[in-house]
MMTF fields as JSON, N, C-alpha, C and O atoms, coordinates in Angstrom:
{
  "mmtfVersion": "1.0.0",
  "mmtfProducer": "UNKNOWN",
  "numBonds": 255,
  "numAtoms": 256,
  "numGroups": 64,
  "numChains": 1,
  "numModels": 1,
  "chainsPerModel": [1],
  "groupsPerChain": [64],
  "chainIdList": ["A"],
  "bondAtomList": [4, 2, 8, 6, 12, 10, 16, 14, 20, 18, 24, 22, 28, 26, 32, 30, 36, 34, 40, 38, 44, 42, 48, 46, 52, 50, 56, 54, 60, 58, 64, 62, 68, 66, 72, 70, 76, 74, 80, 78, 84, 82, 88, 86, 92, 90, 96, 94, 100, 98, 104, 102, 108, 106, 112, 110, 116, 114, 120, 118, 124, 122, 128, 126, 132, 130, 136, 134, 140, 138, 144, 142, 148, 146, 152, 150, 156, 154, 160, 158, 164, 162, 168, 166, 172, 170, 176, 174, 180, 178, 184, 182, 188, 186, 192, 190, 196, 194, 200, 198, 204, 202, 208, 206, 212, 210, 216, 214, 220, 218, 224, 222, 228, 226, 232, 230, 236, 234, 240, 238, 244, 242, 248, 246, 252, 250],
  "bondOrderList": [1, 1, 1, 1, 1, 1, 1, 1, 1, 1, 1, 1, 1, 1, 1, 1, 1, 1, 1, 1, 1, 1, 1, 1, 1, 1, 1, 1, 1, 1, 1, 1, 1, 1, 1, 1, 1, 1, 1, 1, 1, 1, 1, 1, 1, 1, 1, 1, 1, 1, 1, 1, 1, 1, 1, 1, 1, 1, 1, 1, 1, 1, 1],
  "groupList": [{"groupName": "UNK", "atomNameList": ["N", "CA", "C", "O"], "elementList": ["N", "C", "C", "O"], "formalChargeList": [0, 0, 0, 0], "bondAtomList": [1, 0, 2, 1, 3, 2], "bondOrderList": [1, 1, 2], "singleLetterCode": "X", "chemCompType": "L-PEPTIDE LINKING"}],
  "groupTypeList": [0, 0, 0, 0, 0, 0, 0, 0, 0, 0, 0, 0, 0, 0, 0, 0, 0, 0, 0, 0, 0, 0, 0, 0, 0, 0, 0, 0, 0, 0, 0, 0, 0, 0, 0, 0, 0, 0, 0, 0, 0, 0, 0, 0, 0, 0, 0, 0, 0, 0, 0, 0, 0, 0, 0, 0, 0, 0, 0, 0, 0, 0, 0, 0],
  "groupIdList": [1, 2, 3, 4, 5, 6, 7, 8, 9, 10, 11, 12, 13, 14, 15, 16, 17, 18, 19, 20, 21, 22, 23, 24, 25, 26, 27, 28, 29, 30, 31, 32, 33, 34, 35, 36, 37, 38, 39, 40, 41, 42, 43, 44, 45, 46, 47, 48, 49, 50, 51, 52, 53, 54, 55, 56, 57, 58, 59, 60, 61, 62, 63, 64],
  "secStructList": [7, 3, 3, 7, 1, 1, 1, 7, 3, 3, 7, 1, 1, 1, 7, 5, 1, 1, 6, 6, 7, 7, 7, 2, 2, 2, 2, 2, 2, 2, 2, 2, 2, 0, 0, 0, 0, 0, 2, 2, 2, 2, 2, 2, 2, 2, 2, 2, 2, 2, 2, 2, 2, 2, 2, 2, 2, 2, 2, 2, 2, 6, 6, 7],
  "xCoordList": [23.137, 23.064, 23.064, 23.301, 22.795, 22.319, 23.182, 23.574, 23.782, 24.176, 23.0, 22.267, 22.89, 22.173, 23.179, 24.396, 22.049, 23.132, 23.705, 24.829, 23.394, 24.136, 25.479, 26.389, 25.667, 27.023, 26.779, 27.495, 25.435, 24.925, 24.674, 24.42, 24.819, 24.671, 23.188, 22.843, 22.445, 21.382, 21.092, 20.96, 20.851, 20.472, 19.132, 18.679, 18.605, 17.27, 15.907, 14.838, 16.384, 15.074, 14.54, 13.37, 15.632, 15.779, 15.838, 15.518, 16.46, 17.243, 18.881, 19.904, 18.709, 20.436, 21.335, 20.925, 22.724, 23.608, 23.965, 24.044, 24.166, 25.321, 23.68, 22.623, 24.011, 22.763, 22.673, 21.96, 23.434, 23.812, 23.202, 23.358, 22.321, 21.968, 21.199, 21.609, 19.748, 18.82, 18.694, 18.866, 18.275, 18.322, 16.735, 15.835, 16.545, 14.913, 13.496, 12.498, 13.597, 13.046, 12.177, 10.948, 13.307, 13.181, 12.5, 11.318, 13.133, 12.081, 10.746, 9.748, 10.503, 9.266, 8.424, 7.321, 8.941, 8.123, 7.732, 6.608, 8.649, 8.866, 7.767, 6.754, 7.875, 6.938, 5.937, 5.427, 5.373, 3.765, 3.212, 1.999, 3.926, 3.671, 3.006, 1.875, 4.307, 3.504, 2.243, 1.167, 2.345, 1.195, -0.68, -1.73, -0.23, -1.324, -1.428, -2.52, -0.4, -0.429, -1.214, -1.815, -0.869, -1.31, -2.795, -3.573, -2.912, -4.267, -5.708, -6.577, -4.578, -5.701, -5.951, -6.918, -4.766, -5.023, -6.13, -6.96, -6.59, -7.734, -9.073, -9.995, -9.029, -10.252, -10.265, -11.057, -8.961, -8.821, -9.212, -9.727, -8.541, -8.913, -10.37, -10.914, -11.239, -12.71, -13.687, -14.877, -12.676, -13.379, -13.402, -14.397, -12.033, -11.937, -12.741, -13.263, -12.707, -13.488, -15.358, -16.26, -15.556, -17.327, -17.105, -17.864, -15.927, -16.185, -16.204, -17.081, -15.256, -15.391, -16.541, -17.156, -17.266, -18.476, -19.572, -20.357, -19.464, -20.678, -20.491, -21.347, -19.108, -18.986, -19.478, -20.335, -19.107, -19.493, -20.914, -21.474, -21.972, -23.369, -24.053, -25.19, -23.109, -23.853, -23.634, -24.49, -22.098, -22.166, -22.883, -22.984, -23.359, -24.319, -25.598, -26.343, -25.731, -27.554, -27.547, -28.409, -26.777, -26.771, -26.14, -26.161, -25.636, -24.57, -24.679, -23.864, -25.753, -26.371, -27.361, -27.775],
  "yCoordList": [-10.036, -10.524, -12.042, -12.656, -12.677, -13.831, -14.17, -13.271, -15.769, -16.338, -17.199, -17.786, -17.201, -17.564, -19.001, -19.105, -20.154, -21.47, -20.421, -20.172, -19.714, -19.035, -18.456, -18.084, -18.361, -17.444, -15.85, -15.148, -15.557, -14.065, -13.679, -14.481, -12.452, -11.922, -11.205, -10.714, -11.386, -10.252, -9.589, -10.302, -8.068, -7.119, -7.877, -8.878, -6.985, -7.481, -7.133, -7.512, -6.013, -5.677, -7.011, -7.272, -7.67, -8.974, -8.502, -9.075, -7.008, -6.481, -7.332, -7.221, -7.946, -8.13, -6.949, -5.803, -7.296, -6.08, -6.154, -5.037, -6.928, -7.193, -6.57, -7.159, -5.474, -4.767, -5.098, -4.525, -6.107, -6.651, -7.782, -8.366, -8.338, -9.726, -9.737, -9.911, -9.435, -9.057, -10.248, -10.39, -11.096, -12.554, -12.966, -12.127, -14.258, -14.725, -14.576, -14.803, -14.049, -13.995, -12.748, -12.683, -11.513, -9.968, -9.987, -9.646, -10.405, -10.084, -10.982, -10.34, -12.077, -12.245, -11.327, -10.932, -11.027, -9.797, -8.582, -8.214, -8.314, -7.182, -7.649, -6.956, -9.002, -9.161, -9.73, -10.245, -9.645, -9.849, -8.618, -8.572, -7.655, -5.543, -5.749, -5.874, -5.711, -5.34, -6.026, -5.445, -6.935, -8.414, -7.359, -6.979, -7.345, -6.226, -4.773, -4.299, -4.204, -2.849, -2.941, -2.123, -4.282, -3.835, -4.189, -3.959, -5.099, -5.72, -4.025, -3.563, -3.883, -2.203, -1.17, -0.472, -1.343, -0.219, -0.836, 0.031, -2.128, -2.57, -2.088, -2.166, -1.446, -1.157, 0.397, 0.917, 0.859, 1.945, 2.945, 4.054, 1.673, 2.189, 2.066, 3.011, 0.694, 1.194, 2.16, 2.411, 2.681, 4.01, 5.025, 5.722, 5.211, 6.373, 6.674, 7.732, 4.959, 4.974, 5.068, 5.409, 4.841, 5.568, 6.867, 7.74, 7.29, 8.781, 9.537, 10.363, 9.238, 9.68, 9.436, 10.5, 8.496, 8.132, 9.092, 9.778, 9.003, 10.374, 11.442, 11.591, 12.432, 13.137, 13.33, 14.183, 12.776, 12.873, 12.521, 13.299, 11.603, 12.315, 13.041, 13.304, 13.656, 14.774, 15.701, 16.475, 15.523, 16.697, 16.883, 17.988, 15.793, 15.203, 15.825, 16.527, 15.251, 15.591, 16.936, 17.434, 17.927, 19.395, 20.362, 21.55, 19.973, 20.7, 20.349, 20.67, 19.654, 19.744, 20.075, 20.149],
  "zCoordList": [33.858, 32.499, 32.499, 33.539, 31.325, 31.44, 30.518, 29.773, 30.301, 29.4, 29.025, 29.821, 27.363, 25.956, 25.765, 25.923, 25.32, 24.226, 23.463, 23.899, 22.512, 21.116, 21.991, 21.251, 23.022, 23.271, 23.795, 24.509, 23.126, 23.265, 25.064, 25.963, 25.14, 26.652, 26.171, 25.096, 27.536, 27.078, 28.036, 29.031, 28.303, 29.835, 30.024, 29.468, 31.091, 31.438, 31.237, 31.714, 30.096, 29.319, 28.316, 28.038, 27.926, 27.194, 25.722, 24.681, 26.023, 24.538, 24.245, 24.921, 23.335, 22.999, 23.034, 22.847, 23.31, 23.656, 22.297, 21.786, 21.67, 20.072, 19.338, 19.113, 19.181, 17.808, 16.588, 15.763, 16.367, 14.828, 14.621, 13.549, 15.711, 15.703, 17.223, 18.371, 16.569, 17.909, 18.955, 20.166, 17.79, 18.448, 18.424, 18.445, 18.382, 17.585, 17.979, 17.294, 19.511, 20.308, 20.222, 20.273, 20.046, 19.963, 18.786, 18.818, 17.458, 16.083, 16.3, 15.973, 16.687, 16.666, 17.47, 17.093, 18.506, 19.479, 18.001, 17.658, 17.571, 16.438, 15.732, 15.639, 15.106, 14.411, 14.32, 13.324, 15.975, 15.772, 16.34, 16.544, 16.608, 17.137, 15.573, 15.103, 15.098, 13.326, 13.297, 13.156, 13.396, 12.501, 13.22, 12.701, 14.217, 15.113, 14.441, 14.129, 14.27, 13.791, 12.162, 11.466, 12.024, 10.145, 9.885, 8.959, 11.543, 11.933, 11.381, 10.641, 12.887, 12.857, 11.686, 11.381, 11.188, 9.511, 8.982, 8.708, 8.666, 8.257, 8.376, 7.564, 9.806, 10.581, 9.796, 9.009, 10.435, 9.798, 8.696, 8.555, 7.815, 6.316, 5.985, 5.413, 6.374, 6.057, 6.907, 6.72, 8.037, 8.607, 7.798, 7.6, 7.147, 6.368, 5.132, 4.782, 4.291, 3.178, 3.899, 3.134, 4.866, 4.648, 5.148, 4.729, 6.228, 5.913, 4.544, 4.292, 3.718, 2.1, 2.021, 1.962, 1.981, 1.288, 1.849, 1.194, 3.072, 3.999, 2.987, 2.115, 3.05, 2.549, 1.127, 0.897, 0.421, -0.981, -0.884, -1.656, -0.233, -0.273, 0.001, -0.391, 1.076, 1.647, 0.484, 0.056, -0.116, -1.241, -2.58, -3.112, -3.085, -3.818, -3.476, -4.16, -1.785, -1.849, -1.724, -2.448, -0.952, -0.703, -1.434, -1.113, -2.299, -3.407, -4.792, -5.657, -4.972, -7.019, -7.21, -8.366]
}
């Protein structure tokens, strides 16, 4: 384990042991996973919206 300036110990996954206070390092990791994850729903979501859209012309051209 390592001693931190803040006082904090950390194992060597470079998880903080004190769970109450990850420490600044860990949430930015946290929060650029997200910043990526919300990246991809983007892609996501306009995959889904032209699959709707296929669908509903196909149901249009073959079903009125």
């Amino acid at each position: 384990m390592t001693e931190h300036s803040h006082g904090r110990r950390s194992n060597e996954t470079g998880m903080p042991v004190d769970r109450r206070n990850p420490g600044d390092a860990y949430l930015q990791r946290e929060l650029d996973d997200n910043r990526r994850g919300e990246f991809a729903l983007v892609w996501k979501t306009g995959l889904a919206l032209v699959f709707v859209a296929v669908l509903v012309a196909i149901r249009v051209i073959f079903f009125s």
